[in-house]
C-alpha positions in Angstrom: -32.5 8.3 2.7 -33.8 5.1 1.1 -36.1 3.7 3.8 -36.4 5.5 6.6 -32.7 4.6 7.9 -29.2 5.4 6.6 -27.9 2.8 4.1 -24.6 2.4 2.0 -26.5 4.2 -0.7 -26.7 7.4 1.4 -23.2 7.5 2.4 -21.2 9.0 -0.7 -24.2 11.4 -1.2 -24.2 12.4 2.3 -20.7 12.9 2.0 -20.4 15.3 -1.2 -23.2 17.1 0.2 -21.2 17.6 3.4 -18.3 18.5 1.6 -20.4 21.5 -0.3 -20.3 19.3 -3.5 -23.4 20.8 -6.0 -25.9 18.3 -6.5 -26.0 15.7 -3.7 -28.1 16.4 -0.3 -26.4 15.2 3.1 -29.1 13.5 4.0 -27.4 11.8 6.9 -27.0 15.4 8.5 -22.8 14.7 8.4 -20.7 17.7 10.0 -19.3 19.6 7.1 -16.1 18.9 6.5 -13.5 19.5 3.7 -11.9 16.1 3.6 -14.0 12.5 4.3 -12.3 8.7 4.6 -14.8 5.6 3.3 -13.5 2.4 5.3 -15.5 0.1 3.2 -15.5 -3.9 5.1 -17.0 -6.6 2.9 -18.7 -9.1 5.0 -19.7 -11.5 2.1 -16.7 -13.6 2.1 -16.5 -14.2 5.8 -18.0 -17.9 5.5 -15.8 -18.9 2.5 -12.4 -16.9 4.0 -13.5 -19.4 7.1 -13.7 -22.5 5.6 -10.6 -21.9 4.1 -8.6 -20.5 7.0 -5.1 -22.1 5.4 -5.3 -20.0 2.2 -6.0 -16.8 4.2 -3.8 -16.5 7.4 -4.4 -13.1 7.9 -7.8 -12.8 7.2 -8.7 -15.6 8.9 -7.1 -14.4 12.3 -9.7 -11.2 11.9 -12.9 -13.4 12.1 
Protein backbone atom coordinates (compact mmCIF):
# COMPACT_ATOMS: atom_id res chain seq x y z
CA UNK A 1 0.00 0.00 0.00
CA UNK A 2 1.19 3.48 -0.86
CA UNK A 3 0.11 5.46 2.21
CA UNK A 4 -1.50 3.77 4.70
CA UNK A 5 -4.81 3.25 2.54
CA UNK A 6 -5.73 1.44 -0.66
CA UNK A 7 -5.13 3.51 -3.80
CA UNK A 8 -5.59 2.87 -7.63
CA UNK A 9 -1.92 1.99 -7.53
CA UNK A 10 -2.68 -1.08 -5.27
CA UNK A 11 -5.47 -2.40 -7.21
CA UNK A 12 -3.88 -4.36 -10.31
CA UNK A 13 -1.14 -5.61 -7.88
CA UNK A 14 -3.60 -6.71 -5.36
CA UNK A 15 -5.31 -8.27 -8.11
CA UNK A 16 -2.45 -10.51 -9.70
CA UNK A 17 -1.44 -11.30 -6.41
CA UNK A 18 -4.92 -12.61 -5.67
CA UNK A 19 -5.03 -14.30 -8.79
CA UNK A 20 -1.66 -16.37 -7.66
CA UNK A 21 0.20 -14.29 -10.34
CA UNK A 22 4.35 -14.56 -9.25
CA UNK A 23 5.60 -11.34 -8.33
CA UNK A 24 2.87 -8.90 -7.05
CA UNK A 25 1.65 -9.00 -3.25
CA UNK A 26 -2.23 -8.58 -2.60
CA UNK A 27 -1.85 -6.13 -0.45
CA UNK A 28 -5.44 -5.21 -0.31
CA UNK A 29 -6.02 -8.81 1.25
CA UNK A 30 -8.59 -9.55 -2.07
CA UNK A 31 -10.34 -13.16 -1.88
CA UNK A 32 -8.45 -15.28 -4.32
CA UNK A 33 -10.06 -15.66 -7.22
CA UNK A 34 -9.28 -17.00 -10.71
CA UNK A 35 -10.90 -14.27 -12.77
CA UNK A 36 -11.13 -10.29 -11.64
CA UNK A 37 -13.25 -7.21 -13.57
CA UNK A 38 -11.54 -3.44 -13.29
CA UNK A 39 -14.66 -0.96 -13.71
CA UNK A 40 -12.38 1.94 -14.07
CA UNK A 41 -14.84 5.65 -13.90
CA UNK A 42 -12.86 8.76 -14.80
CA UNK A 43 -14.13 11.64 -12.82
CA UNK A 44 -11.92 14.30 -14.46
CA UNK A 45 -14.14 15.27 -17.17
CA UNK A 46 -17.24 15.65 -15.12
CA UNK A 47 -17.03 19.69 -15.11
CA UNK A 48 -16.25 19.96 -18.81
CA UNK A 49 -18.89 16.93 -19.92
CA UNK A 50 -21.27 19.51 -17.67
CA UNK A 51 -20.73 22.54 -19.25
CA UNK A 52 -21.24 21.05 -22.40
CA UNK A 53 -24.33 18.96 -21.64
CA UNK A 54 -25.49 19.31 -25.63
CA UNK A 55 -22.40 17.50 -27.03
CA UNK A 56 -22.80 14.66 -24.43
CA UNK A 57 -26.51 13.51 -23.94
CA UNK A 58 -25.71 10.51 -22.40
CA UNK A 59 -23.15 11.36 -20.31
CA UNK A 60 -24.58 14.25 -19.20
CA UNK A 61 -27.79 12.43 -17.98
CA UNK A 62 -25.20 10.30 -15.51
CA UNK A 63 -24.03 13.45 -13.58
Amino acid sequence: MTSGSPSIHDLIGSIAGAMGVRGFENTMALPTSRRYVVLLVDGMGLQLVQNHRERAPFLSKLT
